[in-house]
C-alpha positions in Angstrom: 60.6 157.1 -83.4 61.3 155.4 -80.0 59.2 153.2 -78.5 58.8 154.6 -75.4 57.4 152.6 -72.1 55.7 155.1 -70.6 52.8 156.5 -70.6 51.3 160.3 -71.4 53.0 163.0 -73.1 56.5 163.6 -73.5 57.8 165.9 -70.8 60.0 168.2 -72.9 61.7 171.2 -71.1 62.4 174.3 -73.2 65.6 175.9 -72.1 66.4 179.3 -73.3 68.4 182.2 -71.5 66.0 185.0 -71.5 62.7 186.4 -73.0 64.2 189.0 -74.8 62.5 190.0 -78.2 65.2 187.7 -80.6 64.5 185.8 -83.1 65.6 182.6 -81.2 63.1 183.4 -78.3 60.5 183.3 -80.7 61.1 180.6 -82.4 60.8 178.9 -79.1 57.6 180.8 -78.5 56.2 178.9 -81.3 57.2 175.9 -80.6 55.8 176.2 -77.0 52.4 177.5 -78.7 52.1 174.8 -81.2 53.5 170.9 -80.1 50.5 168.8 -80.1 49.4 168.4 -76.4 48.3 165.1 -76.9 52.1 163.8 -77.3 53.8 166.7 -75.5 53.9 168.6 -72.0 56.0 171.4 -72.7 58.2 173.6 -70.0 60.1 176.3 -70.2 63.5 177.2 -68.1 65.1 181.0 -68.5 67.9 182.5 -66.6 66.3 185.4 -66.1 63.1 186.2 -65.6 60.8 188.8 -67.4 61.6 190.3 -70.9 59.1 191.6 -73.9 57.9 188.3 -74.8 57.0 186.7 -71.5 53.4 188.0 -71.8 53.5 185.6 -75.2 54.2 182.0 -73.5 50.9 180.0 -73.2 49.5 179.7 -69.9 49.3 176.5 -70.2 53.3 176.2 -70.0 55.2 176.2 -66.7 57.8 178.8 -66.2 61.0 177.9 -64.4 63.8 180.6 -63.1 67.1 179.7 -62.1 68.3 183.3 -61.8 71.7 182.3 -60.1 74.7 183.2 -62.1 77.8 180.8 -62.9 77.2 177.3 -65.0 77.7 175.3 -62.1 74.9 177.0 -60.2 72.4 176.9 -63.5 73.8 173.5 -63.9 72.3 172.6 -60.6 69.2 174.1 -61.1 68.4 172.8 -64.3 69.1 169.6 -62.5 66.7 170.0 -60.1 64.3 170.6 -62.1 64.9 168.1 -64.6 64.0 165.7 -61.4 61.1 167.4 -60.1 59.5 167.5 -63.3 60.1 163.9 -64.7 61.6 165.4 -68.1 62.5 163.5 -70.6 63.9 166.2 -73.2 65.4 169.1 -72.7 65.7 170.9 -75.6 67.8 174.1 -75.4 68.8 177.4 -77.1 71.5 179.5 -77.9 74.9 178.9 -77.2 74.7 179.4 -73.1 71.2 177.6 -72.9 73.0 174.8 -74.8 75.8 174.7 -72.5 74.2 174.7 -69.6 71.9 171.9 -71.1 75.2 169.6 -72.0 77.1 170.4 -68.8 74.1 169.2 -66.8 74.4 165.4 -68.8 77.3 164.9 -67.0 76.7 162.6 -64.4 72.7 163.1 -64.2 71.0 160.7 -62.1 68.2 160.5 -65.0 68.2 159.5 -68.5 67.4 162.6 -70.4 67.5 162.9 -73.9 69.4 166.2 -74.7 68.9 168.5 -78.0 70.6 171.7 -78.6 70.0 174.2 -81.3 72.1 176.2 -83.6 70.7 179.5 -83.8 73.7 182.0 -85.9 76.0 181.1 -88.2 79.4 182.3 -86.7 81.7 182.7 -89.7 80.1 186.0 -89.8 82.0 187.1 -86.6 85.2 188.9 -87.8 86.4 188.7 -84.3 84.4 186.9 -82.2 84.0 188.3 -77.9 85.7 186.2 -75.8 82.7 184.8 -74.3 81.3 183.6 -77.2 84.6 181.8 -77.8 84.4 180.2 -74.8 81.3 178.9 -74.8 81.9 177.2 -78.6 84.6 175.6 -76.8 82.6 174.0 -74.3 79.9 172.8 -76.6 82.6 171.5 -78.4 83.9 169.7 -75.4 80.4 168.5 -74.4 79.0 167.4 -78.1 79.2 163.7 -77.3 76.2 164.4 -75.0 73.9 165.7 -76.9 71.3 163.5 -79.0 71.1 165.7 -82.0 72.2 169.1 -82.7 70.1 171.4 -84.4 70.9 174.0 -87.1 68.4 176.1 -89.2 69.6 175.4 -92.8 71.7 173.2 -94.2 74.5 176.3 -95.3 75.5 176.2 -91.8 75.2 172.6 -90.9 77.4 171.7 -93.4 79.7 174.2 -92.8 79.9 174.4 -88.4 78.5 170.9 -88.1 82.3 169.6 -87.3 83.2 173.1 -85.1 80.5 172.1 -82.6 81.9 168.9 -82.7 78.2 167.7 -84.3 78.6 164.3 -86.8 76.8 161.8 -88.7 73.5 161.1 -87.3 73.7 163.3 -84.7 72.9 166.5 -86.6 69.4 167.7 -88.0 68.2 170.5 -90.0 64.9 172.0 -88.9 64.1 175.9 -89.7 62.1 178.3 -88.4 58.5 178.5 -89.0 56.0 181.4 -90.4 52.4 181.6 -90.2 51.2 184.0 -93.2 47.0 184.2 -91.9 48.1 184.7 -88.4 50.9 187.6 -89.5 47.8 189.2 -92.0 46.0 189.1 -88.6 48.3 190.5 -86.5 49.4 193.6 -89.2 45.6 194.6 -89.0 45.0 195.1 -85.6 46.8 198.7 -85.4 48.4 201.3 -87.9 51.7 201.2 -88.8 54.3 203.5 -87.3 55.3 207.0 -89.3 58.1 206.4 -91.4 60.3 209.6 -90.4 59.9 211.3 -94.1 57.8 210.9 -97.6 59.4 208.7 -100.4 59.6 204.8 -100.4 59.3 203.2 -97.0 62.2 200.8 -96.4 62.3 198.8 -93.1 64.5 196.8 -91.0 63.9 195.3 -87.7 66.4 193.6 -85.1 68.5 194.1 -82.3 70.5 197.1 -82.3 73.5 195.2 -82.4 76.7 194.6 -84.3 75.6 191.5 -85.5 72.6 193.4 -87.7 74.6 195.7 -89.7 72.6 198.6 -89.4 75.8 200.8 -89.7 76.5 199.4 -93.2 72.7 200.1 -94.1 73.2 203.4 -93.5 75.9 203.9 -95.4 74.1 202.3 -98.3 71.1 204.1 -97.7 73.1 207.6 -97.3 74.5 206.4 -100.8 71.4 205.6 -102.4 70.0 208.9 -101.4 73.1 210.8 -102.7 72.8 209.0 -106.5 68.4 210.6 -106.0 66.6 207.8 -104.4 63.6 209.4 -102.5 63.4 206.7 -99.5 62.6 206.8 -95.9 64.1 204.3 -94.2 62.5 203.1 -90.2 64.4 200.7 -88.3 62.7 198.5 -85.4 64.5 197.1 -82.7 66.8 198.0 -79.4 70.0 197.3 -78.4 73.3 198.5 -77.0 74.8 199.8 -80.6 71.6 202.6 -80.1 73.6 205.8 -79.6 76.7 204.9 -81.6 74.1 204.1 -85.1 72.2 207.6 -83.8 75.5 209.4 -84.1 75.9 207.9 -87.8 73.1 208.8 -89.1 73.5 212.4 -87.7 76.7 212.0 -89.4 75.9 210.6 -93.1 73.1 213.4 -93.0 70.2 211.4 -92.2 68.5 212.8 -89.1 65.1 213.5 -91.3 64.7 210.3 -93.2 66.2 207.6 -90.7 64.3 206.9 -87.6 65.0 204.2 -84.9 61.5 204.0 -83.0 62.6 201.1 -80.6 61.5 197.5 -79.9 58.0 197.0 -81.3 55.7 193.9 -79.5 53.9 193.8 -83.3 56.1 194.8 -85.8 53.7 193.7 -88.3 51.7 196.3 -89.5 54.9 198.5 -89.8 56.2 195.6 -92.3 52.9 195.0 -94.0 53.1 198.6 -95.5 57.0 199.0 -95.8 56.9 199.4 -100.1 61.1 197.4 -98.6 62.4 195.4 -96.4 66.0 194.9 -95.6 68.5 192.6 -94.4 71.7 194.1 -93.9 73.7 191.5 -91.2 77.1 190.5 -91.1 75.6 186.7 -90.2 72.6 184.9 -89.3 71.6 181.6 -88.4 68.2 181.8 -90.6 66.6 185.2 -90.3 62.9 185.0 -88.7 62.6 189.0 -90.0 63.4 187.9 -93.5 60.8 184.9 -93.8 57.9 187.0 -92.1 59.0 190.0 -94.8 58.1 186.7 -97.6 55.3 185.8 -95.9 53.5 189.0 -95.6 54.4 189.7 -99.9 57.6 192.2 -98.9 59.7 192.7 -101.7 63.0 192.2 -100.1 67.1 193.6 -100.3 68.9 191.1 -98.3 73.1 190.6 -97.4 74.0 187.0 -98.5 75.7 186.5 -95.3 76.1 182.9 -93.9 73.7 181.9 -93.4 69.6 181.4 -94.1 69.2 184.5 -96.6 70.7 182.3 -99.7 68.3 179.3 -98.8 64.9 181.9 -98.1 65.5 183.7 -101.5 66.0 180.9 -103.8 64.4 180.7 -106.8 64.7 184.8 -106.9 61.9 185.0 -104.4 64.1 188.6 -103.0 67.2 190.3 -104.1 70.6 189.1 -103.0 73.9 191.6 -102.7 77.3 190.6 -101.0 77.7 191.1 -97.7 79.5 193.8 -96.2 79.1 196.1 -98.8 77.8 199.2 -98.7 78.0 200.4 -102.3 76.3 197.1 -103.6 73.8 197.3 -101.0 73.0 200.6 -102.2 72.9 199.8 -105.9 70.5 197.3 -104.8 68.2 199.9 -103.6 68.1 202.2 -105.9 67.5 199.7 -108.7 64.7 197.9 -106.9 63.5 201.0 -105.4 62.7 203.2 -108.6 61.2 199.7 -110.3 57.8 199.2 -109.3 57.2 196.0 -111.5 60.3 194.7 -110.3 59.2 195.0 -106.8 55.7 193.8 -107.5 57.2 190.4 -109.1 59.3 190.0 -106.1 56.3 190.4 -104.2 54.6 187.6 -105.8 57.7 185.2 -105.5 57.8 186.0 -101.9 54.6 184.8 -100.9 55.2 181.3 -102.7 58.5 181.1 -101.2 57.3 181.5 -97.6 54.5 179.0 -97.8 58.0 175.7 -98.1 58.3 177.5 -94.3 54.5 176.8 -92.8 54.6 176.0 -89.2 52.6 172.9 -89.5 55.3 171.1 -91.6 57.8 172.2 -89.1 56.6 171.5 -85.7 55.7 168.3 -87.3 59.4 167.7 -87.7 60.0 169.3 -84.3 57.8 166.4 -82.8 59.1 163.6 -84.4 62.9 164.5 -83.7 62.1 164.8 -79.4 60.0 161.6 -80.2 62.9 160.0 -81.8 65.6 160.6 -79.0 63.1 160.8 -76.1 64.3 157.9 -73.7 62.2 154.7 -74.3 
């Protein structure tokens, strides 16, 4: 830990693009929530303002927009307000926040200490969009700025550590958090959505989006259903890949047993009553979806794709097929679907498994890495 001169709480800016309901942006919620305000004064910068989780960001915790477009122009306005504010950390998000984060280092006036977090594994991308090229590139090109660089398990630090340019003492491992009392809460305040049909209720939640695999779950699915597996399956989430996953399941024959109800604020009760929950993504950095499933006592299906879901189910606390897969993925489902006992031991693994993850332990190591590189 640093000894730092001054006095008061550590100014520590949050730095994340939007609000939207990701994984990421929640993780960030919690932090927010939860750092000690004894040591901390916590801040939070987004590119654009609004989004399903603004309502969620303590009141406590000023909200900065710098809603021009172009890294130069965010650059500037993160540096404003790095100046204004008398920040000493800025800690930043996903792969734009952290550019914008590093790009502002560059010939600041101040001494801030800079972290930037790792949030998807990306040798899961079998092609990856231009733009996310481009901006691995430039935290590449900027990683001798940054004080640490953060990755959620230690599958992907060991394996992108060196791609982001990230070595030696530089890089930390800290994952996401769960709180299993406050999820119970939250899954009691309202019934759960109808799953489309009778039979088992499977659930998966996430963005609509490539990244989720949704199209190779309903292929398994379709499969299982074909080989007599009476399941209903409700996914939870929005995104842009909406229409095109619609037209699929028209098109495997699922229009009565697959529903896609959109984004839910509390997708809790919905998960607390799912009999499974599924992970079908071509890559993640941790999966939050997958450690809340554990924490509420889900039995769980999940794609070991890089990277989070081999660390979460260790031990067998779920059930791990290859990713990309359809026909294993369905296998999967039918065996653990038509095996009550099976699923009830899971179950009990799961809830042992998620308690490694409480968010005590790990804002605790939140605090004492922004403490550690916080400018004395």
């Amino acid at each position: 830990m640093s000894a730092r001169s001054s006095p008061g709480p550590l100014h520590v800016l949050y730095l994340v693009p939007s609000l939207a309901a990701g994984g990421a942006e929640r993780v960030v919620i919690e932090h927010l929530r939860r750092l000690p305000r004894d040591r901390f004064a916590p801040e939070l910068l987004v590119f654009r303002a609004g989004g399903p989780l603004r309502g969620e960001v303590p009141p406590d915790v000023p909200v900065h927009e710098v809603s021009r477009r172009g890294l130069l122009a965010r650059r500037r306005g993160l540096r404003a307000i790095v100046k204004a504010r008398g920040i000493d950390v800025v800690s930043s998000h996903l792969a734009h926040g952290n550019v914008v984060n590093l790009a502002e280092s560059v010939g600041s006036p101040r001494r801030v200490a800079r972290v930037t977090t790792v949030h998807a594994d990306r040798r899961g991308i079998d092609r990856p969009p231009l733009a996310s090229r481009y901006f691995m590139l430039l935290q590449r090109a900027l990683a001798r700025r940054a004080d640490r660089v953060v990755f959620l398990c230690p599958e992907t630090a060991d394996a992108m550590a060196a791609a982001y340019g990230a070595r030696g003492g530089k890089v930390a491992v800290i994952p996401n958090g769960v709180d299993p009392v406050e999820l119970e809460a939250r899954a009691a305040i309202e019934p759960p959505p109808p799953w489309p049909s009778p039979g088992l209720r499977v659930l998966a939640a996430g963005r609509l989006a490539r990244q989720k695999g949704f199209d190779l779950l309903l292929r398994a699915f379709a499969i299982a259903r074909g080989k007599g597996l009476d399941a209903s399956l409700l996914v939870l989430g929005e995104g842009e890949e909406r229409a095109a996953l619609e037209r699929l399941r028209d098109e495997l024959g699922l229009g009565g047993v697959a529903a896609f109800p959109g984004h839910r604020a509390n997708p809790y009760p919905a998960m607390r009553h799912a009999d499974l929950v599924v992970l079908s993504s071509r890559y993640e950095g941790f999966s939050l979806v997958l450690l809340e499933a554990l924490a509420l006592g889900r039995p769980t299906v999940a794609a070991a794709c890089p990277a989070g879901p081999r660390d979460l189910l260790e031990g067998g606390a779920g059930v791990l097929v290859p990713p990309g897969d359809p026909h294993a993925f369905a296998a999967a489902l039918l065996e653990t679907g038509r095996d009550p006992v099976r699923r009830a031991e899971l179950s009990r693994r799961a809830t042992g498994r998620a308690a490694d993850y409480g968010w005590p332990a790990v804002v605790g190591r939140v605090a004492e890495l922004l403490e550690a590189v916080a400018p004395p």
